[in-house]
KEDREN-885354 format. One record per atom (N, C-alpha, C): residue number from 1; atom name; x, y, z. Coordinates in steps of 0.2 Angstrom, whole numbers, plus 5000, padded with zeros to 4 digits. Layout:
[NUM; "CA"; [X; Y; Z]]
...
//
This chain:
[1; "N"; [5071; 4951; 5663]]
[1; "CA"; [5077; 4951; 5667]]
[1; "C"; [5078; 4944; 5669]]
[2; "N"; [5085; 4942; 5669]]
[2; "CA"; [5085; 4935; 5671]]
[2; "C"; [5086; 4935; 5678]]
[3; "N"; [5086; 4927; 5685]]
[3; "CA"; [5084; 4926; 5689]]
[3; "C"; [5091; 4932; 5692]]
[4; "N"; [5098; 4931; 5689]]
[4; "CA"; [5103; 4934; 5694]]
[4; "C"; [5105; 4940; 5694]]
[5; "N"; [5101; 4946; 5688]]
[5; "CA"; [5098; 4952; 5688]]
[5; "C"; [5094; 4954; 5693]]
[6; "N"; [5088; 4950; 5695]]
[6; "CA"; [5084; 4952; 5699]]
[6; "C"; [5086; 4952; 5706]]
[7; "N"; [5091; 4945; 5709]]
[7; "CA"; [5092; 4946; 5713]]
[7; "C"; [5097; 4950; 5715]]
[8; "N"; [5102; 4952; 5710]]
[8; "CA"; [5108; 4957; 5713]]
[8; "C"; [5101; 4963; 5712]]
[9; "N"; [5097; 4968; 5709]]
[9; "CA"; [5093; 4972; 5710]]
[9; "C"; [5090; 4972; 5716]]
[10; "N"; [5087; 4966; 5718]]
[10; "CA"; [5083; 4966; 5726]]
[10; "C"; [5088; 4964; 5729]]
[11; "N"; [5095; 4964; 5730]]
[11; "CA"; [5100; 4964; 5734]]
[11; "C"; [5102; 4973; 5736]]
[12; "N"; [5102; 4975; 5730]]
[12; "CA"; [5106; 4982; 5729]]
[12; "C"; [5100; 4987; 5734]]
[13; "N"; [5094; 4984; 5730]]
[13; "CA"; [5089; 4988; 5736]]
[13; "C"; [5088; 4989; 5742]]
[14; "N"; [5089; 4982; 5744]]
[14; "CA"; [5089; 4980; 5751]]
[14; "C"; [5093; 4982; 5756]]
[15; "N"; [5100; 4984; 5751]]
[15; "CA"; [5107; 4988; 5754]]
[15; "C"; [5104; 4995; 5755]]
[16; "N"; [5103; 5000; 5749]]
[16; "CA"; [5100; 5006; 5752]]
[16; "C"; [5096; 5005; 5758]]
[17; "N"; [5091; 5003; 5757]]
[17; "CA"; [5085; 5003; 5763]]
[17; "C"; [5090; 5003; 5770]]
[18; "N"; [5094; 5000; 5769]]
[18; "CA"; [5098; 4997; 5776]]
[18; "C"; [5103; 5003; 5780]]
[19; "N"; [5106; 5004; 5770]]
[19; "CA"; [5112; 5010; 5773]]
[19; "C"; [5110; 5015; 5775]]
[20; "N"; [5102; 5018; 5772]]
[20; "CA"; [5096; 5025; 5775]]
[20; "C"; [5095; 5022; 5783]]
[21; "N"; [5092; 5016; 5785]]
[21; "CA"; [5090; 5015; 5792]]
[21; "C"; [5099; 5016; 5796]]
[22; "N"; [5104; 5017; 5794]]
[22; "CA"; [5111; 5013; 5799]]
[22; "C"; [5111; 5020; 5800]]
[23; "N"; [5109; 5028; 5794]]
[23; "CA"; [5113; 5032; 5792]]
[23; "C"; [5108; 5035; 5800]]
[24; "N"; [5101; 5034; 5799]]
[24; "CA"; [5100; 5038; 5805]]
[24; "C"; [5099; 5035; 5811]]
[25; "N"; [5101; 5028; 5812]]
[25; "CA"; [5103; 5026; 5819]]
[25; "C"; [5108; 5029; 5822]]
[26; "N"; [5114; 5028; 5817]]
[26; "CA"; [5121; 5031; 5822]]
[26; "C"; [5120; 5039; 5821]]
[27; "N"; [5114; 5041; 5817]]
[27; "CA"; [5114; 5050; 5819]]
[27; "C"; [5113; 5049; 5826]]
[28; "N"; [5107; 5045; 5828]]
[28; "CA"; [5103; 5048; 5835]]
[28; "C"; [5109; 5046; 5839]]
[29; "N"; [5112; 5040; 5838]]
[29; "CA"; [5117; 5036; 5844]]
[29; "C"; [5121; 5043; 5844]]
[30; "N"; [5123; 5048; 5840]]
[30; "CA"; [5130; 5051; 5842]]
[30; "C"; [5126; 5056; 5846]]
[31; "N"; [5120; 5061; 5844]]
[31; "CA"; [5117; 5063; 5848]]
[31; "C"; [5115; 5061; 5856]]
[32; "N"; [5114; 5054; 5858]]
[32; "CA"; [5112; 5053; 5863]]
[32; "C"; [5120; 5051; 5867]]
[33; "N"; [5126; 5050; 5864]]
[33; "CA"; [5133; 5051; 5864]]
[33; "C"; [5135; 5056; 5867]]
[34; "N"; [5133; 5060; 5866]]
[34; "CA"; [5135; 5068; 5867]]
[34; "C"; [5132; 5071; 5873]]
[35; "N"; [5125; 5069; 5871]]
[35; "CA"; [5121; 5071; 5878]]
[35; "C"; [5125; 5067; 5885]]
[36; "N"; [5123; 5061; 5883]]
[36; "CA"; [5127; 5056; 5890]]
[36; "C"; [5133; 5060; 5892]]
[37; "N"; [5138; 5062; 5888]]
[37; "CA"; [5144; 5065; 5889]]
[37; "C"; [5143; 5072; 5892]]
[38; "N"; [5141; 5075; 5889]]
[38; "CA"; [5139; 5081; 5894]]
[38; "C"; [5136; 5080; 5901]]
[39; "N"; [5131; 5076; 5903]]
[39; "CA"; [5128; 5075; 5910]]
[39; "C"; [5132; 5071; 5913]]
[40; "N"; [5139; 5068; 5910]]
[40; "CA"; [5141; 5063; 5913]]
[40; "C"; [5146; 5069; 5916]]
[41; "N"; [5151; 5075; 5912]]
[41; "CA"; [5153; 5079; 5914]]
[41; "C"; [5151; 5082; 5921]]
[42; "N"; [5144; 5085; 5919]]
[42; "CA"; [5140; 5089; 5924]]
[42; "C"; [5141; 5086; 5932]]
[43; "N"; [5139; 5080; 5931]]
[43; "CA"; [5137; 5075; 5935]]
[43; "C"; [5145; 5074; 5942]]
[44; "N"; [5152; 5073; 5936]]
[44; "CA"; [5156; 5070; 5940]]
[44; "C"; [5159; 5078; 5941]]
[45; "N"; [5160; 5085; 5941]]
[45; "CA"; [5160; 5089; 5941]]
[45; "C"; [5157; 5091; 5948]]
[46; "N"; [5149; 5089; 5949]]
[46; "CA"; [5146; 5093; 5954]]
[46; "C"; [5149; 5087; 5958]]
[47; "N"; [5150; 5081; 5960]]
[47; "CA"; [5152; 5076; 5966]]
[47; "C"; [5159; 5078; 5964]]
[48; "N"; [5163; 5080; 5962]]
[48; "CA"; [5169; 5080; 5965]]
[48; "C"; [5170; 5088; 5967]]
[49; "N"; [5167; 5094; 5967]]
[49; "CA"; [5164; 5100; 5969]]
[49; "C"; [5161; 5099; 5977]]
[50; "N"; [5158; 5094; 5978]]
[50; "CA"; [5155; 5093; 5986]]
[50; "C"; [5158; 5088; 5986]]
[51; "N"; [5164; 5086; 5984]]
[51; "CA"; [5169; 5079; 5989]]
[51; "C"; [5164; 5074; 5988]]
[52; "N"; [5160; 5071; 5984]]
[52; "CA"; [5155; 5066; 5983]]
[52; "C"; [5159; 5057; 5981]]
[53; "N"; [5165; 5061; 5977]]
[53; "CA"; [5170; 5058; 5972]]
[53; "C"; [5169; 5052; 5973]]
[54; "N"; [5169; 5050; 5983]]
[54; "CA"; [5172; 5043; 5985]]
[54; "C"; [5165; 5039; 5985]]
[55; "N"; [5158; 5044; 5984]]
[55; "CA"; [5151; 5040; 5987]]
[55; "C"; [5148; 5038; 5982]]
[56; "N"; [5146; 5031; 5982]]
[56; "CA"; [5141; 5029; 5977]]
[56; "C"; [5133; 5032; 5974]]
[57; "N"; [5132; 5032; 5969]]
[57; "CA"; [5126; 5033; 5970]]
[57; "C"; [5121; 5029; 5969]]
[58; "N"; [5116; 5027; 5972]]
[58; "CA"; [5112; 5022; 5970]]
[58; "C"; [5105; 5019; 5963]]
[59; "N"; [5106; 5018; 5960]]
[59; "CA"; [5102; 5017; 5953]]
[59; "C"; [5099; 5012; 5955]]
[60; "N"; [5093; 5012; 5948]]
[60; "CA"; [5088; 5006; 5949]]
[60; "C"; [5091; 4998; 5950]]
[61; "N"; [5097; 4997; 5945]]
[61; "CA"; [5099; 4992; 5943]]
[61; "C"; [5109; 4990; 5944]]
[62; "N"; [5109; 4996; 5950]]
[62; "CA"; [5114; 4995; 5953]]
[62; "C"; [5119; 5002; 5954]]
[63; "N"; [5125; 5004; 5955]]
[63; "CA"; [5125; 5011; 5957]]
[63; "C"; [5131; 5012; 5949]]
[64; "N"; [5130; 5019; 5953]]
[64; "CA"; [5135; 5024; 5949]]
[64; "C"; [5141; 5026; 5955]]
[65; "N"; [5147; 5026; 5951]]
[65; "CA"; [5152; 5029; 5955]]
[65; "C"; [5158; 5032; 5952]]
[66; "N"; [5160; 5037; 5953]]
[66; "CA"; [5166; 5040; 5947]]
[66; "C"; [5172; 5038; 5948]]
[67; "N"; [5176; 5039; 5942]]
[67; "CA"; [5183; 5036; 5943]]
[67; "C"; [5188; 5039; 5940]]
[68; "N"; [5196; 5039; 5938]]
[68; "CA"; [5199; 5043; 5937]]
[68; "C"; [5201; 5039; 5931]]
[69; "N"; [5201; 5041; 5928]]
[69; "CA"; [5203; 5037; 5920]]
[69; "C"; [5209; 5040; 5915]]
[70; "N"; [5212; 5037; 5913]]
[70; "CA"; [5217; 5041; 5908]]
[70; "C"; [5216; 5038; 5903]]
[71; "N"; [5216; 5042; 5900]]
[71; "CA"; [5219; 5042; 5890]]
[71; "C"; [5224; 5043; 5885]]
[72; "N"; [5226; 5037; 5882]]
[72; "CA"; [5233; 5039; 5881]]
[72; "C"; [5232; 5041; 5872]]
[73; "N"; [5235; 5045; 5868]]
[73; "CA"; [5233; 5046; 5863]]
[73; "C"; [5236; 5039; 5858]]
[74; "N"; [5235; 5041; 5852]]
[74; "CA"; [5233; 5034; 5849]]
[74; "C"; [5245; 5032; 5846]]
[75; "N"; [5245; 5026; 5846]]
[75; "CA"; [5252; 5026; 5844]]
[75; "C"; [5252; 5026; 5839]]
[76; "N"; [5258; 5031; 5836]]
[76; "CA"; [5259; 5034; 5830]]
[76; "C"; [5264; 5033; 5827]]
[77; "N"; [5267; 5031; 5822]]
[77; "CA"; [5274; 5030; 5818]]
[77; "C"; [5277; 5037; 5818]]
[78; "N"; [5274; 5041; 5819]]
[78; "CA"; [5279; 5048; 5823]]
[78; "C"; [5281; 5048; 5829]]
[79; "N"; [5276; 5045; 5833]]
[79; "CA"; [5279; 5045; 5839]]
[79; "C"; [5283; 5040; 5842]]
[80; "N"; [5282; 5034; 5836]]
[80; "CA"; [5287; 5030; 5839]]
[80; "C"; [5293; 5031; 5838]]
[81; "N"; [5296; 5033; 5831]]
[81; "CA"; [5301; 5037; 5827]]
[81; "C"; [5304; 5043; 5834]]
[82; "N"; [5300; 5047; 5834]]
[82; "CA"; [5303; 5052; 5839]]
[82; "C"; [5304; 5048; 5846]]
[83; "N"; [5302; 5045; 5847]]
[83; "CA"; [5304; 5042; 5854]]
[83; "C"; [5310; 5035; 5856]]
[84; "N"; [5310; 5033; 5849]]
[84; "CA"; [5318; 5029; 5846]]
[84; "C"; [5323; 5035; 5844]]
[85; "N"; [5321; 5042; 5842]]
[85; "CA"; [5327; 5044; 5840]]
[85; "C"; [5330; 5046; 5849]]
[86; "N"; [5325; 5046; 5853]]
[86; "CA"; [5331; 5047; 5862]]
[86; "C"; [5335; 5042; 5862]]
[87; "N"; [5333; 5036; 5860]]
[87; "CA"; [5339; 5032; 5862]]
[87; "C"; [5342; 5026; 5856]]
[88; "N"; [5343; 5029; 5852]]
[88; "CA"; [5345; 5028; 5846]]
[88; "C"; [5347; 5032; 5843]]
[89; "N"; [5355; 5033; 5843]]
[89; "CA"; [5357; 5042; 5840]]
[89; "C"; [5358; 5041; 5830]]
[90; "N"; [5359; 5037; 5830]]
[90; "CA"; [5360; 5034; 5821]]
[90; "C"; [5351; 5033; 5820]]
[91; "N"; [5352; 5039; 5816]]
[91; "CA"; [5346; 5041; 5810]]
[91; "C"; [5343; 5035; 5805]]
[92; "N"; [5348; 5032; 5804]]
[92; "CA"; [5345; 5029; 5798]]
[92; "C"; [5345; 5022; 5802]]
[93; "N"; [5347; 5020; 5808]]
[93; "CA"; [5344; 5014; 5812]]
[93; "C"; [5336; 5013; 5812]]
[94; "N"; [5335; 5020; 5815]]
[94; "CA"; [5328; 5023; 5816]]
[94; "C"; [5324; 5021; 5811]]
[95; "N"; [5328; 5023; 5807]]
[95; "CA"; [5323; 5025; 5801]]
[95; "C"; [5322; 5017; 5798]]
[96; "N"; [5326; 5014; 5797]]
[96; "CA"; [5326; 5006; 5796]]
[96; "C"; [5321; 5004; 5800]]
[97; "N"; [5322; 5005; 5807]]
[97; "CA"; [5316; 5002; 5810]]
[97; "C"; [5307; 5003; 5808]]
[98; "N"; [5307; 5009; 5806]]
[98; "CA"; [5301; 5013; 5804]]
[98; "C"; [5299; 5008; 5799]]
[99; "N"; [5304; 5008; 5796]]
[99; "CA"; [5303; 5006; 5789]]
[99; "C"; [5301; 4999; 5788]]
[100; "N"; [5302; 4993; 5793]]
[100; "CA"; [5302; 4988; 5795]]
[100; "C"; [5296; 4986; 5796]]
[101; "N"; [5295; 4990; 5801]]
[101; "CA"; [5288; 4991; 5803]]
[101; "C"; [5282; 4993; 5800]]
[102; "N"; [5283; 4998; 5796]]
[102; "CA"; [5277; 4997; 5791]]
[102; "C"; [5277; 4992; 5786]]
[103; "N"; [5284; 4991; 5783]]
[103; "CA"; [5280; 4985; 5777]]
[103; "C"; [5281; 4979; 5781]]
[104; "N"; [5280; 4976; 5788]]
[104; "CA"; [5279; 4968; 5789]]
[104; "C"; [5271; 4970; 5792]]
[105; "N"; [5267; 4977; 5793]]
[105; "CA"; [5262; 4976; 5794]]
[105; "C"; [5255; 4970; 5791]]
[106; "N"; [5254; 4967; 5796]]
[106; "CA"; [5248; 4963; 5793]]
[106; "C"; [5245; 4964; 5788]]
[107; "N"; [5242; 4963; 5783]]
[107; "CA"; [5237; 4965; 5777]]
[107; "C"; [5231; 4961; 5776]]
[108; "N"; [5225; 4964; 5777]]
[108; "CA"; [5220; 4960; 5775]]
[108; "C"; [5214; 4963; 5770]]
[109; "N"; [5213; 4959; 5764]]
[109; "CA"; [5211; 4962; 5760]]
[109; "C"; [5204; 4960; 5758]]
[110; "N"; [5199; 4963; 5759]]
[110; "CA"; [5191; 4963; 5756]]
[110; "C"; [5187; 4965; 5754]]
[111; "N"; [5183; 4965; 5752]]
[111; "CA"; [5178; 4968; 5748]]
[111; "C"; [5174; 4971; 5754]]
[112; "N"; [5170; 4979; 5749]]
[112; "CA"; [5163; 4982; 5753]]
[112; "C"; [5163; 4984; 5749]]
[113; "N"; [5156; 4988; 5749]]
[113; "CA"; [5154; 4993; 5746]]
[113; "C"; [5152; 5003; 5749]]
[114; "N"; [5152; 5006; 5744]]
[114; "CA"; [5152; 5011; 5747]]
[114; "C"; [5150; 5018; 5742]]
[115; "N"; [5143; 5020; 5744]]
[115; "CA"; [5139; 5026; 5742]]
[115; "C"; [5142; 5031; 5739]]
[116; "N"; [5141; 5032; 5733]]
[116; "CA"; [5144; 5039; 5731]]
[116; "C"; [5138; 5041; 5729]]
[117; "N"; [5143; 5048; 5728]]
[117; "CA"; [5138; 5052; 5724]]
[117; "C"; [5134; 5051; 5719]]
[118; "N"; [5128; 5055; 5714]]
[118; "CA"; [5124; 5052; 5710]]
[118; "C"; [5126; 5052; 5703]]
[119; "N"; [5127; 5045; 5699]]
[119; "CA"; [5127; 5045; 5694]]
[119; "C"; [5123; 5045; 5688]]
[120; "N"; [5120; 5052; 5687]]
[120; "CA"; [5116; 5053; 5681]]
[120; "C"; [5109; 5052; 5686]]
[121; "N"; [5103; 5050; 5680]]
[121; "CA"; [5096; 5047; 5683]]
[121; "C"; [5095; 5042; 5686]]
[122; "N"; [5090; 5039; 5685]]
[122; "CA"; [5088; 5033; 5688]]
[122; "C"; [5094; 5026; 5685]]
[123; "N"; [5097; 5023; 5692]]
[123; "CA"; [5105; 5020; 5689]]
[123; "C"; [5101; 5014; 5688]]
[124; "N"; [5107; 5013; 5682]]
[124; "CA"; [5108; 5006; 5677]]
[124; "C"; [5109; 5000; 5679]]
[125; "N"; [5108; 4995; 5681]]
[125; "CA"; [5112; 4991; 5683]]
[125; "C"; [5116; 4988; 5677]]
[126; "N"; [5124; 4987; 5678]]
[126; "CA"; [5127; 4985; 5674]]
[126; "C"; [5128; 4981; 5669]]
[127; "N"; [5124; 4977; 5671]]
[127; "CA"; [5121; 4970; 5666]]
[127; "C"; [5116; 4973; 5661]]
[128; "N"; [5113; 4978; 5661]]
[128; "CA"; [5107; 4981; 5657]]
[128; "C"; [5108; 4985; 5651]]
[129; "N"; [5109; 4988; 5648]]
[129; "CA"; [5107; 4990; 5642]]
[129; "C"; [5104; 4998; 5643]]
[130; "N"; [5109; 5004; 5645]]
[130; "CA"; [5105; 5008; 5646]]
[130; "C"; [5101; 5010; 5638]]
[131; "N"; [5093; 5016; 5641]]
[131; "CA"; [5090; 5018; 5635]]
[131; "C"; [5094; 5025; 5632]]
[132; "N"; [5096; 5027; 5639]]
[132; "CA"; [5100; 5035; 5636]]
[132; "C"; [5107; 5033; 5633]]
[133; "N"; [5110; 5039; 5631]]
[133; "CA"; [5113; 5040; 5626]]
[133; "C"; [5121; 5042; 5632]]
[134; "N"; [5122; 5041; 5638]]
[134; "CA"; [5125; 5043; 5643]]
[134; "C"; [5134; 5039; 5642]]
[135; "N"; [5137; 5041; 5641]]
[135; "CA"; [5143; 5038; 5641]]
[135; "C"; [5146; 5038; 5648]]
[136; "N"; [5151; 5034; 5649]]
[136; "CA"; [5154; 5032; 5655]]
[136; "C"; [5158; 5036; 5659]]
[137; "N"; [5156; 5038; 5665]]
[137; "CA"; [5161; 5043; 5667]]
[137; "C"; [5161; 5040; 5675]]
[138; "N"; [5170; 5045; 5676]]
[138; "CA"; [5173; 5043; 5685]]
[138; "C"; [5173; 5036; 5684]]
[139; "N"; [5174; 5031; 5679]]
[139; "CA"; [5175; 5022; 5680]]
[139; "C"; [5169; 5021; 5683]]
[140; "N"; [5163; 5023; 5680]]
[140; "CA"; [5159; 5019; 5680]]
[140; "C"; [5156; 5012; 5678]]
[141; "N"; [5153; 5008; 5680]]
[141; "CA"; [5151; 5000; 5679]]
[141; "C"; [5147; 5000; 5672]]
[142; "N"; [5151; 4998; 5667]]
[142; "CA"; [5146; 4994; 5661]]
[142; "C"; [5142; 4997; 5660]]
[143; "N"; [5141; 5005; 5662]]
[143; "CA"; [5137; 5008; 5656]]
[143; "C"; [5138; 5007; 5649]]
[144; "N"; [5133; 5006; 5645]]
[144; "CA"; [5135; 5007; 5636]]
[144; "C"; [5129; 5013; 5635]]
[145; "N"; [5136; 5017; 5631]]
[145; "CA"; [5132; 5024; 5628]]
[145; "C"; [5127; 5021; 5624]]
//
């Protein structure tokens, strides 16, 4: 194999290893997400059940104190539409606007990469020469049957 075979090969591996370690960090992070979410529930639940709500509580590295927080859902091109049609009676204003709005949105375009399912046996790099007899499928990369 030449020098830029080997390195896209020990590039490509390097990335599995990475995407297997990322896959089970953000498992445990969602799990420990969840948990936090729940005690944090429990937590502001029982101080506002005994009028706690206003008192801090003291930690090792400073306190805890609950607050009242809102959440707004996320802005929607349906909701902006329906909220232009109150005051905007001409439909096709609306709909101009919508329209306006999606195609002057920013664009920003780049490459990544992205795990699929398996292709066949032990894969080929596209530079290579497979030994089997495998033709090309789903647009896959420079396999030659």
């Amino acid at each position: 194999m030449n020098q830029l075979a080997e390195t896209l090969t020990s590039n490509v591996q390097k990335w599995v290893v990475l995407d297997s370690q990322l896959k089970m960090i953000n498992e445990r992070t969602k799990q420990i997400r969840e948990m936090k979410h729940r005690i944090t529930d429990e937590i502001c639940e029982t101080m506002i059940s005994q009028n706690y709500q206003d008192k801090p509580i003291q930690i090792s590295d400073g306190y805890l104190k609950i607050y009242e927080k809102k959440e707004y859902p996320p802005l929607t091109y349906g909701y902006v539409e329906d909220t232009l049609d109150k005051v905007i009676k001409n439909k096709d204003h609306v709909s101009q606007i919508i329209k306006l709005l999606k195609d002057n949105r920013e664009i920003t375009t780049t490459y990544d990469i992205r795990k699929q399912g398996t292709y066949g046996s032990p894969a080929t790099p596209p530079f290579q020469k497979s030994s089997s007899s495998t033709t090309r499928e789903k647009g896959g990369l420079g396999r030659e049957p």
